[in-house]
N, C-alpha and C positions, 0 to 999 in steps of 0.2 A: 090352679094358678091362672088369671087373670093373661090376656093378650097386652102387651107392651106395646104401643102406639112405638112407632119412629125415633120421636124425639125422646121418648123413657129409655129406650134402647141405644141413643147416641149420649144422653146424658151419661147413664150407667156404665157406659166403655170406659168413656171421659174420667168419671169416678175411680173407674179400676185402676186402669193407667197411672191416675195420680200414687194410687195406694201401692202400685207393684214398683213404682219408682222410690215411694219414700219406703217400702223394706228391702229394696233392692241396696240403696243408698245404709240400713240399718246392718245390712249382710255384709257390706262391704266394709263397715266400721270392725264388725268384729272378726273379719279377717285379717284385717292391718293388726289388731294386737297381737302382743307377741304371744301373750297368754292369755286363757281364760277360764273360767271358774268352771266349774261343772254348772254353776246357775248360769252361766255365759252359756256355754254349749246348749243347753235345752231352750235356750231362748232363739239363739241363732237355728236354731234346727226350726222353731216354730217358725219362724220369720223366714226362713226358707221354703216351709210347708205353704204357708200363708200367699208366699208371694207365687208359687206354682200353680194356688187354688184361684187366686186370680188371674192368671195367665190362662188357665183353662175357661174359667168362666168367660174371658176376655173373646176368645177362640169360639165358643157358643154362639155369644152376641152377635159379634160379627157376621156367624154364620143364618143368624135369624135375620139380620138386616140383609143381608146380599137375597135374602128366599124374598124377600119382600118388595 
């Protein structure tokens, strides 16, 4: 893998961010229902997985940019 300049690296968070907030917001929908389907549950489980995989990656980044 290729070295990330600065600004691929603040972009990239920026990205994350946006995506950990819009399944953050998807997790949070299908909490409020009162029920949900088993295809509810696998999805919300993905969308959970999803948004921890970018809270990690989130955590990486940051951690390349403060090395830098």
């Amino acid at each position: 893998m290729s070295e990330l300049t600065r600004e691929e690296i603040v972009a990239e968070i920026d990205r994350l961010k946006k995506e950990h907030a819009a399944l953050d917001s998807k997790v949070t929908e299908y909490e409020n229902q009162v029920w949900l389907s088993p295809e509810d549950q696998i999805a919300q489980k993905e969308c959970k997985k999803l948004k921890l995989k970018a809270k990690e990656r989130i955590y990486e980044l940051e951690k390349m940019l403060n090395a830098k």
